[in-house]
Every structure is written in structure tokens, then in C-alpha cells.
Backbone as CSV, one residue per row, in Angstrom:
resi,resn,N_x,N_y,N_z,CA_x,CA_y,CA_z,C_x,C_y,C_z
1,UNK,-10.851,-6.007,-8.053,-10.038,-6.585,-7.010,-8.631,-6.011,-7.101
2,UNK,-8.011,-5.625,-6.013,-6.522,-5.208,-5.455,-5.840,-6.348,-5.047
3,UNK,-4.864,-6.943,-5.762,-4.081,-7.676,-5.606,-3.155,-7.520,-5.135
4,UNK,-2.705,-7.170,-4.120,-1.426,-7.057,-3.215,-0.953,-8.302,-2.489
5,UNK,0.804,-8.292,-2.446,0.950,-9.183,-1.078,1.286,-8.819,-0.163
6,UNK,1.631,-7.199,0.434,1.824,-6.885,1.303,0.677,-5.697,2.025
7,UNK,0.471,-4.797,3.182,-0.515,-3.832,3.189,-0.022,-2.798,3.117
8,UNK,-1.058,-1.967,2.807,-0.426,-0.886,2.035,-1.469,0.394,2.711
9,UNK,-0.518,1.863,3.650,-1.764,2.992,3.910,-0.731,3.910,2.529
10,UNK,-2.281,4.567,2.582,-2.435,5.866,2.250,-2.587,7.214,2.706
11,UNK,-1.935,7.730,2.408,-2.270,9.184,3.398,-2.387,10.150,2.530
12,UNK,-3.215,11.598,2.876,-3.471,12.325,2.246,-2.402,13.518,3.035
13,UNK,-2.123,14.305,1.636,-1.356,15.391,2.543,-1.794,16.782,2.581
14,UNK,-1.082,17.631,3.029,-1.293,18.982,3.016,-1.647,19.459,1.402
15,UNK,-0.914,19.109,0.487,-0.906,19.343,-1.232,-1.888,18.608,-1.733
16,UNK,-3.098,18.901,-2.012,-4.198,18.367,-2.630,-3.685,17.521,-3.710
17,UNK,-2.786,18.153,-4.418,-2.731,17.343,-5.341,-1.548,15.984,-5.361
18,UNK,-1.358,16.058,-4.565,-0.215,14.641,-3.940,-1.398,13.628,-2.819
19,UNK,-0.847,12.397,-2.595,-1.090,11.331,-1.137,0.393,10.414,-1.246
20,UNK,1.136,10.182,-0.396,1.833,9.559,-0.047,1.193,8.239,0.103
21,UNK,2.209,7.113,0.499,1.981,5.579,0.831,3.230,5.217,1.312
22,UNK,2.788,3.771,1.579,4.034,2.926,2.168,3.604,2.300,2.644
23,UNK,4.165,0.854,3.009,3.668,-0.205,3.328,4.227,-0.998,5.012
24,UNK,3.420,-1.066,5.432,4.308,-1.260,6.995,5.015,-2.673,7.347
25,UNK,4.501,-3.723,6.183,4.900,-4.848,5.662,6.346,-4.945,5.113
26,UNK,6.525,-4.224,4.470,7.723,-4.078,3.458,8.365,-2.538,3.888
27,UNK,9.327,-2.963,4.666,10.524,-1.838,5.406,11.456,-1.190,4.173
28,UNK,10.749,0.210,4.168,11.583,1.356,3.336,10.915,1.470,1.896
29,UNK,9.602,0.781,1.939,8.804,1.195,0.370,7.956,1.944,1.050
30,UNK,8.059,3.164,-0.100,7.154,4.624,0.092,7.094,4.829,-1.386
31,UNK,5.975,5.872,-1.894,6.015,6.649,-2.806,5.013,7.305,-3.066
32,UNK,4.768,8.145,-3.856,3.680,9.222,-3.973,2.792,9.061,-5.331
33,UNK,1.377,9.722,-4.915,0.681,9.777,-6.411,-0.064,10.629,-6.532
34,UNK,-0.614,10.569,-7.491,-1.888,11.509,-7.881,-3.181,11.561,-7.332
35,UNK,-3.327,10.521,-6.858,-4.677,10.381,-6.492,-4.379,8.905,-5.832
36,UNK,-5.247,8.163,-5.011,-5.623,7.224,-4.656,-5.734,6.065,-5.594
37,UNK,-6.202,6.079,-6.606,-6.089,5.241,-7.471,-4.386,5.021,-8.220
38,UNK,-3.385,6.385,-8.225,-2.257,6.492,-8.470,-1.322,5.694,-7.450
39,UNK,-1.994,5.721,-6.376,-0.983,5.378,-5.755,-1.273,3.801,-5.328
40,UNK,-2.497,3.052,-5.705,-2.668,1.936,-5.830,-1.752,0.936,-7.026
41,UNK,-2.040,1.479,-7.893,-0.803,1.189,-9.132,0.178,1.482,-8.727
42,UNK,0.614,2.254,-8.376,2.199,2.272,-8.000,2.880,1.644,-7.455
43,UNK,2.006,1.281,-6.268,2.249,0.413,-5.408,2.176,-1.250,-5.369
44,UNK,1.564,-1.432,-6.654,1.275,-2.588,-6.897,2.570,-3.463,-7.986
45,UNK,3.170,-2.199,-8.719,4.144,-2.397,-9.396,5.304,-2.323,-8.754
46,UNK,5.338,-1.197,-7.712,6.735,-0.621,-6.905,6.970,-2.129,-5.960
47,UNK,5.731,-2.586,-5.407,6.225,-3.719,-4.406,7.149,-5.012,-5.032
48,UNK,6.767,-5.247,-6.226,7.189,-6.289,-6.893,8.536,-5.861,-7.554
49,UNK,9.027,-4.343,-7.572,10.209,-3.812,-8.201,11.005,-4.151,-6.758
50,UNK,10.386,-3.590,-5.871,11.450,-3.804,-4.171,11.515,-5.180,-4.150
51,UNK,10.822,-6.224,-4.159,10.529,-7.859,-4.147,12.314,-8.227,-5.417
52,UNK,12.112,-7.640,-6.369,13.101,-8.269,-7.172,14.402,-7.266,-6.870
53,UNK,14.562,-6.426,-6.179,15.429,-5.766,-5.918,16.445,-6.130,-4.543
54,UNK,15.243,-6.600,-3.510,15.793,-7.205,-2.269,16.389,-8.501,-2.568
55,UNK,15.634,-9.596,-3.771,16.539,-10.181,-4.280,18.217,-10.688,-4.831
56,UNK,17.261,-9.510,-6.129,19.048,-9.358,-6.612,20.339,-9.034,-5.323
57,UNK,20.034,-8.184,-4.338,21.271,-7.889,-3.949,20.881,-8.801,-2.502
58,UNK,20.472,-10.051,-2.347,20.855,-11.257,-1.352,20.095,-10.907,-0.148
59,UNK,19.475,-9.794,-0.019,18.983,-9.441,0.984,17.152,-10.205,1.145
60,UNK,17.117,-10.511,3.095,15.962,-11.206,2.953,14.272,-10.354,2.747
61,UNK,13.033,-11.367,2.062,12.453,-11.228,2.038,11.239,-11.095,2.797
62,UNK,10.366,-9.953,3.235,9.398,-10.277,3.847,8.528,-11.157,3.777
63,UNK,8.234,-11.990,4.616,6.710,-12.863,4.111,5.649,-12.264,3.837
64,UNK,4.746,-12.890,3.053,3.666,-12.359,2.177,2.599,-12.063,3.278
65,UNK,2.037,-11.194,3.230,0.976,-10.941,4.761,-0.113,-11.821,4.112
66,UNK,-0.603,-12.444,4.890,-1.708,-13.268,4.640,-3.460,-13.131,4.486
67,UNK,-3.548,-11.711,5.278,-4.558,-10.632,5.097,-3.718,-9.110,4.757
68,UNK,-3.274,-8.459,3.917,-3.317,-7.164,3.575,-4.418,-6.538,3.956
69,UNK,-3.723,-5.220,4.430,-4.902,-4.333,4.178,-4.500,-3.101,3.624
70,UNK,-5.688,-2.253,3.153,-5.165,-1.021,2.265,-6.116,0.160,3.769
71,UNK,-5.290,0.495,3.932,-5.554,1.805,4.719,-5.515,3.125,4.157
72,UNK,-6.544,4.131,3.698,-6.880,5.475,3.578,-7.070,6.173,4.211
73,UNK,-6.401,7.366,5.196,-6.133,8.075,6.023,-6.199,8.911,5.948
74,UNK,-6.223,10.541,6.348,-6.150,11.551,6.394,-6.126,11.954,8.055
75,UNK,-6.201,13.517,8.100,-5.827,13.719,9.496,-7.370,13.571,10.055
76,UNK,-8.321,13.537,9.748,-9.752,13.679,10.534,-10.328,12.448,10.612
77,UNK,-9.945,11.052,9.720,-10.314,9.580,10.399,-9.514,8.451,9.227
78,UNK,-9.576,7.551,9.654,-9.276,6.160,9.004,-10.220,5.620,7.972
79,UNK,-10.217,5.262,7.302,-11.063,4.040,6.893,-9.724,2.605,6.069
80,UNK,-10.327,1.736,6.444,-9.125,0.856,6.023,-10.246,-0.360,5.040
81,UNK,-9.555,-0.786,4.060,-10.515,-1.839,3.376,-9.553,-2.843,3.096
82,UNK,-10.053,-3.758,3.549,-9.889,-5.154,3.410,-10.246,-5.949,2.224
83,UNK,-9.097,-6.112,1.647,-8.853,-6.734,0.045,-9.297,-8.154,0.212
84,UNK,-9.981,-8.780,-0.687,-10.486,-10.203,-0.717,-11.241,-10.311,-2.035
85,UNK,-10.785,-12.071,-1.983,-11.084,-12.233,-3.800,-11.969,-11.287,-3.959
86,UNK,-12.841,-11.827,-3.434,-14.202,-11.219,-4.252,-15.012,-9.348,-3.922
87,UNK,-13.934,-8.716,-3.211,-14.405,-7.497,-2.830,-13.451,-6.763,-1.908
88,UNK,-14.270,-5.538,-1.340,-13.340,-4.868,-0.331,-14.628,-4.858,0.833
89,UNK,-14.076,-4.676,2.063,-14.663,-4.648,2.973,-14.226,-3.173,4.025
90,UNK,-15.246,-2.328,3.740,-14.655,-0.743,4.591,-15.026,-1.320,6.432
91,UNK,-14.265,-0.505,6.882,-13.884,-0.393,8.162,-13.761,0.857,8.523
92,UNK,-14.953,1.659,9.469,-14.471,3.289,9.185,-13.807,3.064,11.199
93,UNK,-12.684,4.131,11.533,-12.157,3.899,12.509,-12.385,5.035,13.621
């Protein structure tokens, strides 16, 4: 299980060995990884670093999305999976 509180795509880029992210939930978090699984961790830690960061300096918080979703992208189709206790649920687009 992917525990997020906000949603989160993925994109693949031109550099095989990079995918970008960012979350359309949370305005101005981006970052890059290794792989798909890299950028799940990252993102799972980075959101909660922006969460205590928008804090500290008084600024407001997004509300917690109540369904996240994790979107995996590339330029030839979508698939987006839907995080829930007990599983993911693919969605090809």
C-alpha cells in the first residue's frame, strides 16, 4: 500500500534514466527519480517535508485529497492507479 495524502503523476521523460513527478494537489512540489518506485519514495517523504515547510513559514495548507491518485504517464498513454487500503486499482486511459 501507497500512503499518500495528496495525488501524485508521474511522467516518463526523454532520459531513460530519469521520470519526473509532481503533484497537482500540492502547488510547486516536483522532483525527480530513478525509477518509478524512486519517485514514489520521494514523494512520499518530499510531501510531508513541503507539509512542514508551508508550515513553518505561516503559509496555508492544502487539504488532504480524499481519493489520491497516482498517475503514470508517458507520451503514448495514461494509466492512473487508485491507492486504497487494501490495493491499487489500474485505470488504463
Amino acid at each position: 500500500m501507497i500512503d499518500l495524502e495528496y495525488s501524485l503523476v508521474i511522467e516518463a521523460t526523454e532520459d531513460h534514466d530519469f521520470f519526473g513527478f509532481y503533484s497537482p494537489d500540492l502547488k510547486g512540489f516536483t522532483g525527480v527519480g530513478h525509477s518509478v518506485e524512486d519517485c514514489l519514495y520521494k514523494a512520499k517523504w518530499g510531501m510531508t517535508e513541503q507539509i512542514n515547510l508551508l508550515k513553518e513559514q505561516g503559509l496555508p495548507i492544502p487539504l488532504k485529497n480524499p481519493d489520491p491518485k497516482i498517475i503514470i504517464q508517458n507520451e503514448e498513454h495514461e494509466v492512473s492507479y487508485t491507492s486504497a487500503n487494501s490495493g491499487f486499482e489500474a485505470v488504463a486511459h
